[in-house]
C-alpha positions in Angstrom: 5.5 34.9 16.7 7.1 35.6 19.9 10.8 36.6 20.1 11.3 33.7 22.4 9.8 31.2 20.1 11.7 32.4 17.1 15.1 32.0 19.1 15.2 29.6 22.0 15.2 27.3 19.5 18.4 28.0 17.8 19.6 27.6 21.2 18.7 24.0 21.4 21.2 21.0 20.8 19.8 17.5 21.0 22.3 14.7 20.5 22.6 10.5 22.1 25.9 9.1 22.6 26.2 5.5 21.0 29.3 3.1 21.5 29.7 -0.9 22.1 29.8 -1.6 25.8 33.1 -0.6 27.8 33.6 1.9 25.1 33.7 4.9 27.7 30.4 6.3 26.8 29.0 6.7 30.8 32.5 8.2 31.9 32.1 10.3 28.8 28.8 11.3 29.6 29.6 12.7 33.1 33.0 14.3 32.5 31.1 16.1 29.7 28.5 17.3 32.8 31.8 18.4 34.7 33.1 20.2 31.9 30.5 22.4 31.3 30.2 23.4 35.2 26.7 21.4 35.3 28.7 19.2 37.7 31.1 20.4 40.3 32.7 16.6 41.4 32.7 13.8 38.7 31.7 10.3 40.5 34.1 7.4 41.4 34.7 5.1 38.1 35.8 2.2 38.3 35.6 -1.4 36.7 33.4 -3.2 38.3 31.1 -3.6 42.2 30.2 -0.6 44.6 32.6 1.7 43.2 31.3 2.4 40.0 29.2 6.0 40.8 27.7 7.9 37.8 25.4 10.6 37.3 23.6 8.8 34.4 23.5 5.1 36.1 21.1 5.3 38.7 19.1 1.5 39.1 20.4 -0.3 41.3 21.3 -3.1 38.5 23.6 -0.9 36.6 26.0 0.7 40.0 26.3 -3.4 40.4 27.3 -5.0 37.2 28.7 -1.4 35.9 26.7 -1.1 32.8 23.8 1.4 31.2 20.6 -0.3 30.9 18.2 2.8 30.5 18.2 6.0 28.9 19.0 8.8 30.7 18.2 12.5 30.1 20.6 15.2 30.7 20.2 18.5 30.1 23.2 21.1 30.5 24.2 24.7 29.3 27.2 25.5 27.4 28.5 28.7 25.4 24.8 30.1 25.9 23.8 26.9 24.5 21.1 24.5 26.2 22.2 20.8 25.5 19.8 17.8 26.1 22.5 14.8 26.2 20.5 11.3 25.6 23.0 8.6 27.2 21.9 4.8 25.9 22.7 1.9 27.1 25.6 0.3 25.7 24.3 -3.5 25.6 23.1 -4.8 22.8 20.3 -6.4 25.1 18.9 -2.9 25.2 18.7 -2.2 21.4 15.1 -1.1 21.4 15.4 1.2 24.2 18.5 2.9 22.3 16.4 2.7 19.0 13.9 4.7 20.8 15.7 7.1 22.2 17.5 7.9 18.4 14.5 8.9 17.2 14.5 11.7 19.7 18.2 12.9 18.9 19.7 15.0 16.1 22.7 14.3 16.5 24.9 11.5 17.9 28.2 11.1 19.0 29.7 7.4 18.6 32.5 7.0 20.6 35.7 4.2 19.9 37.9 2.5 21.8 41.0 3.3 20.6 42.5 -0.1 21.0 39.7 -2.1 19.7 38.0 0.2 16.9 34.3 -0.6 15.3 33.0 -3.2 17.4 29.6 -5.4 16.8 27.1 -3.2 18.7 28.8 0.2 17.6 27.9 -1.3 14.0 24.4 -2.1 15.3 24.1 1.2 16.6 25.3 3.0 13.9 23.0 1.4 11.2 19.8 2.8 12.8 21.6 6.4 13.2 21.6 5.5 9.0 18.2 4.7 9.0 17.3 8.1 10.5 20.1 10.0 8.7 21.8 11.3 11.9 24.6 13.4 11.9 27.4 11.5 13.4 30.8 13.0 15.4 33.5 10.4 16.4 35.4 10.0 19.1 37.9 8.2 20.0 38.6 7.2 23.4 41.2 6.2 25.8 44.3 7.5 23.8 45.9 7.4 27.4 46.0 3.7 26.8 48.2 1.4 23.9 45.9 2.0 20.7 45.6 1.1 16.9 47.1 3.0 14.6 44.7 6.0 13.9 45.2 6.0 9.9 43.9 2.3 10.4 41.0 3.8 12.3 40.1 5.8 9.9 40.1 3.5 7.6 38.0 1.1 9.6 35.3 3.3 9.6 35.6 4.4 6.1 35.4 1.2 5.2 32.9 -0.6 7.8 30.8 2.5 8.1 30.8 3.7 4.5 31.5 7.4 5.7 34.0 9.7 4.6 36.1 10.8 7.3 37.6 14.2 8.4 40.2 14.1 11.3 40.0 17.7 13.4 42.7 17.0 15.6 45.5 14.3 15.0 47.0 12.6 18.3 50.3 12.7 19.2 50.9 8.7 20.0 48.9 6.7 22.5 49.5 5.0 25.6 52.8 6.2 27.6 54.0 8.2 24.6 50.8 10.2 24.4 51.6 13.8 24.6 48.3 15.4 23.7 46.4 16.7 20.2 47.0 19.6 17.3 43.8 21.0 16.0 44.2 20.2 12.6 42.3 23.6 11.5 44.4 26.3 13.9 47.1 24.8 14.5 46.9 24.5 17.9 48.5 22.0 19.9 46.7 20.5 23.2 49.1 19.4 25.7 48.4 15.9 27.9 49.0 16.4 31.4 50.6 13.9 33.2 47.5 11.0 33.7 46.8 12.1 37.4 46.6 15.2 36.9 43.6 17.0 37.6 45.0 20.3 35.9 43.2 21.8 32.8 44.9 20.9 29.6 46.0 24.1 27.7 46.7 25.4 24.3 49.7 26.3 23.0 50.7 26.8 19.1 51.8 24.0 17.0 56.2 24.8 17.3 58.5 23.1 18.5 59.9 25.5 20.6 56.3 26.2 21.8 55.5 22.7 22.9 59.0 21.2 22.9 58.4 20.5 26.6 55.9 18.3 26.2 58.2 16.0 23.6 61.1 15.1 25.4 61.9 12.9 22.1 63.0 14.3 19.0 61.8 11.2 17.2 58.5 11.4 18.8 58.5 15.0 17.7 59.9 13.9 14.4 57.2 11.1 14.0 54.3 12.9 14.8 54.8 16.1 12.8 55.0 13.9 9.5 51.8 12.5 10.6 50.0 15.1 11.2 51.0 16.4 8.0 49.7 13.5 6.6 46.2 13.9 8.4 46.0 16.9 7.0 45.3 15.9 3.5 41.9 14.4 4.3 38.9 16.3 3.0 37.7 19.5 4.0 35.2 19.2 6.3 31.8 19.9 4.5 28.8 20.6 6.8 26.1 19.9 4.1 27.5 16.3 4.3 28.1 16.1 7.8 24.0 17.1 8.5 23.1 14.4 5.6 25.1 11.6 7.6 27.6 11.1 4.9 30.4 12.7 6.8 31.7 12.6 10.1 34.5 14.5 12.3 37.3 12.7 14.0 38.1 14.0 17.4 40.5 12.2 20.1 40.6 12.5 23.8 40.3 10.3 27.2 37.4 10.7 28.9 38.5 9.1 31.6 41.6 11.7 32.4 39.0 14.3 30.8 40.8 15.1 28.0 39.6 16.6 24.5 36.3 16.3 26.4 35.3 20.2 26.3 36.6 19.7 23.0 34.6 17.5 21.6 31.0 19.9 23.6 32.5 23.1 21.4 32.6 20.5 18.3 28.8 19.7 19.4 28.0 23.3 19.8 29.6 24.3 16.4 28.3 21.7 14.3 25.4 19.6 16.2 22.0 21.0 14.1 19.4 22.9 16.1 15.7 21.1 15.9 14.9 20.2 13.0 11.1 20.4 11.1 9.6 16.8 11.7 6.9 15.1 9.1 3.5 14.3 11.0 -0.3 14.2 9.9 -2.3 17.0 10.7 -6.0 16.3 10.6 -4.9 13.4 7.8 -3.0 15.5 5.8 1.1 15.4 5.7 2.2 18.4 7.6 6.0 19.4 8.3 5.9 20.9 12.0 8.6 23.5 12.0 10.5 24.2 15.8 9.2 27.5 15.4 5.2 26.5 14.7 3.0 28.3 17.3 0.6 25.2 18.6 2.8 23.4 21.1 3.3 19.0 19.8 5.6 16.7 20.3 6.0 12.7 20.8 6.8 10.7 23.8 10.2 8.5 23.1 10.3 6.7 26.5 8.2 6.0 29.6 10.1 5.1 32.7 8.4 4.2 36.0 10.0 4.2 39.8 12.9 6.4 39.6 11.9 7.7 42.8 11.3 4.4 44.8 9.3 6.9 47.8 7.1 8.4 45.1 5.9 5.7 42.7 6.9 8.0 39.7 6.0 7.1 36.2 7.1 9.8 34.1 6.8 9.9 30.2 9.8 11.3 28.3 8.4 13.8 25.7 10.3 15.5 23.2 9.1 19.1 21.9 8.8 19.4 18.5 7.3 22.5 18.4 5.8 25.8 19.9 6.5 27.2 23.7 5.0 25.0 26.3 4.1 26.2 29.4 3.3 24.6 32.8 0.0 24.3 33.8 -0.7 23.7 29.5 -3.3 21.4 28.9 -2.4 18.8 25.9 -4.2 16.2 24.2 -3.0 13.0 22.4 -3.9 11.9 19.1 -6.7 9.4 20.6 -8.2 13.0 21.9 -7.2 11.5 25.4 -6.1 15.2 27.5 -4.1 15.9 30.5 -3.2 18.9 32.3 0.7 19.5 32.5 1.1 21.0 36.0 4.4 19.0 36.9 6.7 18.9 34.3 10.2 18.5 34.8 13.4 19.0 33.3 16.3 16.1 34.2 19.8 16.1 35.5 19.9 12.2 35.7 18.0 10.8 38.7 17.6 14.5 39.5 14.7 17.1 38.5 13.4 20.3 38.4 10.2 21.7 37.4 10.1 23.2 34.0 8.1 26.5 33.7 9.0 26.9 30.1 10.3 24.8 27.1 10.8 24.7 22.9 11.7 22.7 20.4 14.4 20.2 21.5 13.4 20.2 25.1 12.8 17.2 26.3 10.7 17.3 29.7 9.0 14.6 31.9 5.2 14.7 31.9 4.3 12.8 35.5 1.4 10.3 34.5 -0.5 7.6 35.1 -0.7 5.3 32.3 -2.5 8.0 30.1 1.0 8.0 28.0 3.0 5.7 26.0 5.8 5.2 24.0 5.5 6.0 20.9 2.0 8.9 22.0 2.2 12.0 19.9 0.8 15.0 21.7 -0.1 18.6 20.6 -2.7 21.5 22.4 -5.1 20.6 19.3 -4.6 16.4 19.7 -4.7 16.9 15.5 -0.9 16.5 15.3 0.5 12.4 15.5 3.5 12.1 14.2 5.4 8.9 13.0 5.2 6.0 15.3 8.2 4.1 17.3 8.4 0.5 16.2 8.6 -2.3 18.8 10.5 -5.3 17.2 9.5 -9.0 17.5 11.6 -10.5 20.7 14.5 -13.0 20.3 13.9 -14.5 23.4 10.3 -15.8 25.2 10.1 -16.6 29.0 6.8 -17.7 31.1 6.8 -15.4 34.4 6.1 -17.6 37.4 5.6 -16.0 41.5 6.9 -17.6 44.2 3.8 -16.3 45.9 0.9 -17.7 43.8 -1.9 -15.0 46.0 0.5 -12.3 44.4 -0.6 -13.6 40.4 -2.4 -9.7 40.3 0.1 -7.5 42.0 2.7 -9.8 39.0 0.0 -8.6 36.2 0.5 -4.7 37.1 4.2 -5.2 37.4 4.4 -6.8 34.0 2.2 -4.3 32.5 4.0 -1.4 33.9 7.5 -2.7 32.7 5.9 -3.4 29.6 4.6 0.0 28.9 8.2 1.5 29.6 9.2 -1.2 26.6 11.8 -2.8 29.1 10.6 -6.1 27.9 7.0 -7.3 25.7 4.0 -8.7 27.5 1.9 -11.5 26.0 -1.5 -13.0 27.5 -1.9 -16.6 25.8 -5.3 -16.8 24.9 -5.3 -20.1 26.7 -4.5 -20.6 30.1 -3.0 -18.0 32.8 0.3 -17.7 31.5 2.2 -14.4 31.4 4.5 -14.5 28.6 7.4 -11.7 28.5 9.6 -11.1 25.3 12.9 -9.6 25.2 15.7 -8.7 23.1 18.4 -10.1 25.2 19.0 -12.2 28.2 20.3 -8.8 30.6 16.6 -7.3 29.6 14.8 -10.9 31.8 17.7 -10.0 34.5 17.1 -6.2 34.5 13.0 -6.9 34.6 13.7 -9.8 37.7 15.7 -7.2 39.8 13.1 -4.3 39.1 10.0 -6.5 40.2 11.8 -7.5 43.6 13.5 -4.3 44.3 10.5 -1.7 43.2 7.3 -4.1 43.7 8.5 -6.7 46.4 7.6 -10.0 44.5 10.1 -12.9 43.5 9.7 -13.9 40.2 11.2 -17.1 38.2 11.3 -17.1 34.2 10.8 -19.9 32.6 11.2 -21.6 29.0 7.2 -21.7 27.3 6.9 -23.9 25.1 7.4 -21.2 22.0 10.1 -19.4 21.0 9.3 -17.2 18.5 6.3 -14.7 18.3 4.6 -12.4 15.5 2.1 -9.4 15.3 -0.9 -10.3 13.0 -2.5 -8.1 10.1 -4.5 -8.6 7.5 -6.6 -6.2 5.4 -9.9 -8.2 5.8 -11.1 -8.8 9.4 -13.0 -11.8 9.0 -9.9 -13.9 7.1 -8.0 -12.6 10.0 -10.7 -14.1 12.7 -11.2 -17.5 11.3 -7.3 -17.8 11.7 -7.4 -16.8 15.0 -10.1 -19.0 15.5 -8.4 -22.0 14.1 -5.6 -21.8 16.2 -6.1 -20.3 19.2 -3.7 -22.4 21.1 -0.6 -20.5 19.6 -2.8 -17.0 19.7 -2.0 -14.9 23.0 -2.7 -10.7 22.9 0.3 -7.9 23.4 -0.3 -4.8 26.2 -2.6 -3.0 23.6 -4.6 -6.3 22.8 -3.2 -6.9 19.4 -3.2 -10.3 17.9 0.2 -12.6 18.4 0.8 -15.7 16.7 3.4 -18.0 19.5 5.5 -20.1 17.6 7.6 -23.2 18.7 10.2 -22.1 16.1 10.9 -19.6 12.5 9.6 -23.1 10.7 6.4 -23.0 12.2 6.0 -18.9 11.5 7.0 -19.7 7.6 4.6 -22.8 7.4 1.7 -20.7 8.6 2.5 -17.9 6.3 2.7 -20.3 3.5 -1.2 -21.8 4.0 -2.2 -18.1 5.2 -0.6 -15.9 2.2 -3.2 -13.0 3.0 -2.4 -12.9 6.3 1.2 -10.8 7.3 3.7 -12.6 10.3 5.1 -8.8 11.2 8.2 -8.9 13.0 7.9 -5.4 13.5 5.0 -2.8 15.4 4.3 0.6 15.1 2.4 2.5 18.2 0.8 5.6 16.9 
């Protein structure tokens, strides 16, 4: 084993930031890039039109309405650290893609607003870190701003979450009376600048001699030294806990005015686990591939296309699981389909640079053209697939129609394409010419309608088919399965990979068909492998 294998990967951290909309996860995101020198100017923030500027928001959909609605990769260096930052959208609309992009993560930090707490999508969001067992670190946001009480945070997420809480650092009020942080296990208290100040926040020890200039009220003084006290009797924080997703740190800060946000990187840095072994076949057998095995493998989490509008890009997002890749490697999927890596890249947002080397928890961008897709394991042997990514049944159907009918094949490719990045679900109906698209959300038909005018030229309209519900098909004898098909072929359409669908006017019609077909299974969920 080389040297460089045994310990770049130690080196690695690989965590996704999670939060309900408006949270402050994208101003979070790029203040952590400033912090940590990988940016030099942090962008223009603001609420709303042309003036909203990030690092991580780069379609033209998101710098209008102000909103994340695709991943984005970031990778930074920190403490001699190498930090691969996952930023997810926020919607809900965009569950999948965030669901996707978790399973590339090992840890996650879910950041709170601290005047409105655990809202529905952080819940969302949080249940599929469960699922996965991802370590979670909190944050709580905007403490520049009036908030809830922090003991009724706390107990919000105890209580919502089912996690036991440790608070690192306890705030000194919110709002207009917030005076900065004590770190709960040195004693140390951070001072709050003024709110436009663009001056680092230092350290100073928890006195009140020492910091009496930042309380120019006793009974602020007098109010927050009881509670801190208070804070203090929490439980230890236990890492073996922490890594099993039973525990999670409290830290508190305001992205926005950049505070507690260096903090909260040397948490990551400290706590955040390195790559971890991943479960996989091998050849049919169940293999654990360690970061440190020698063949190089790893999966492909997200495919995004057009993020350089002059080049026609499509680059899949692959995650190393193992081994030390080099460029120019040739690799080979589990369908024994291989490709030669001679462009990889390494991301900073909508910005890239070749990658000569990489290890476990890298995650580079393999240049392709339609050879890779979500969910595509790939390894220098093509022996190695390792568990699939699920796509989930849509919520909400729509029948793609062009305002240019001699553009119906030009639409087909666009569709595809989108569909292969998992923006929204493509469905051929078995009858007619239809192009039916599923989606999660409404914002995913709006995001999909921008894309196809802005990056392919056409004008599209969605409209309401006449189903509203669809289902994957399975059934463990083939013929069963074809005389079903057979019988009723006007509800039967085909997905991107040419599985069966069953179209359904409504969850009735799914349950009655189920209920005359009991050896046949209605799936509302696919795995790719």
């Amino acid at each position: 084993m080389s040297k460089a294998l045994e310990t770049e990967p130690t080196k690695r951290r690989v965590f996704a930031i999670i939060s309900h909309p408006d949270a402050g996860k994208t101003t979070l995101t790029e203040n952590m890039l400033l912090a940590s020198g990988a940016i030099h100017q942090a962008g223009k923030v603001a609420a709303r039109g042309e003036a909203r500027r990030t690092q991580s928001d780069w379609m033209k959909i998101e710098q209008e309405r102000g909103i994340s609605v695709s991943s984005s990769v970031m990778t930074f260096e920190h403490q001699g650290l190498t930090f691969n930052l996952l930023d997810t959208p926020g919607h809900e609309d965009f569950s999948e893609d965030t669901y996707r992009t978790l399973t590339a993560a090992d840890c996650a930090v879910m950041v709170l607003d601290v005047a409105k707490g655990i809202e529905p999508q952080t819940l969302k969001l949080f249940e599929v870190c469960r699922l996965r067992d991802i370590p979670i670190i909190t944050f709580i946001n905007k403490l520049d701003r009036e908030g809830v009480d922090p003991f009724d945070l706390i107990t919000e997420i105890e209580e919502k979450l089912a996690l036991d809480v440790v608070p690192m650092q306890w705030p000194a009020a919110s709002g207009r009376r917030f005076r900065g942080v004590v770190d709960l296990r040195t004693n140390q208290f951070l001072t709050f600048a003024k709110p436009d100040s663009g001056d680092e926040h230092t350290w100073t020890p928890m006195d009140g001699n020492a910091i009496g200039a930042a309380f120019d009220d006793d009974a602020l003084w007098e109010e927050f030294s009881e509670e801190a006290e208070l804070a203090r009797e929490y439980p230890d924080f236990n890492e073996q806990s922490f890594r099993e997703g039973h525990m999670t740190p409290v830290y508190f800060g305001s992205a926005l005015r950049k505070f507690g946000v260096l903090e909260l990187i040397n948490a990551l840095a400290e706590f955040a686990p390195m790559p971890q072994s991943e479960r996989a076949k091998k050849a049919g057998q169940d293999v654990e591939i360690a970061p440190t095995d020698k063949e190089v493998s790893g999966f492909v989490f997200k495919v995004q296309a057009n993020m350089d509008l002059n080049h026609r890009d499509r680059i899949a997002f692959y995650r190393m699981v193992s081994g030390e890749f080099k460029r120019g490697m040739k690799l080979k999927t589990a369908d024994g389909k291989g490709l030669s890596v001679h462009n990889p890249v390494m991301f900073f947002a909508q910005d890239r640079e070749l990658a000569e080397t990489a290890y476990a928890g890298d995650v580079i961008g393999i240049p392709n053209h339609g050879v890779l897709r979500v969910g595509e394991s790939l390894s220098e042997s093509g022996k190695i697939r390792f568990a699939g990514i699920p796509n989930f049944a849509p919520e909400i159907l729509r029948r793609a129609r062009l305002e240019d009918p001699l553009k119906a094949k030009h639409l087909r490719k666009a569709l595809e394409s989108l569909a292969e990045e998992g923006v929204t679900q493509l469905f051929k109906p078995a009858m007619g010419a239809d192009m039916i698209v599923g989606a999660v959300g409404s914002l995913q038909i709006d995001v999909m309608r921008e894309r196809i005018k802005t990056e392919y030229g056409l004008g599209v309209q969605f409209e309401v088919p006449p189903y509203q519900t669809a289902r994957w098909l399975a059934c463990d004898d083939d013929a069963t399965l074809k005389t079903f098909v057979d019988k009723n072929m006007v509800n039967m359409a085909e997905d991107i990979d040419g599985d069966p669908v069953f179209l359904a006017k409504s969850s009735w019609d799914i349950g009655y068909a189920q209920e005359k077909n009991p050896t046949i299974r209605f799936l509302t969920t696919k795995e790719r492998r």
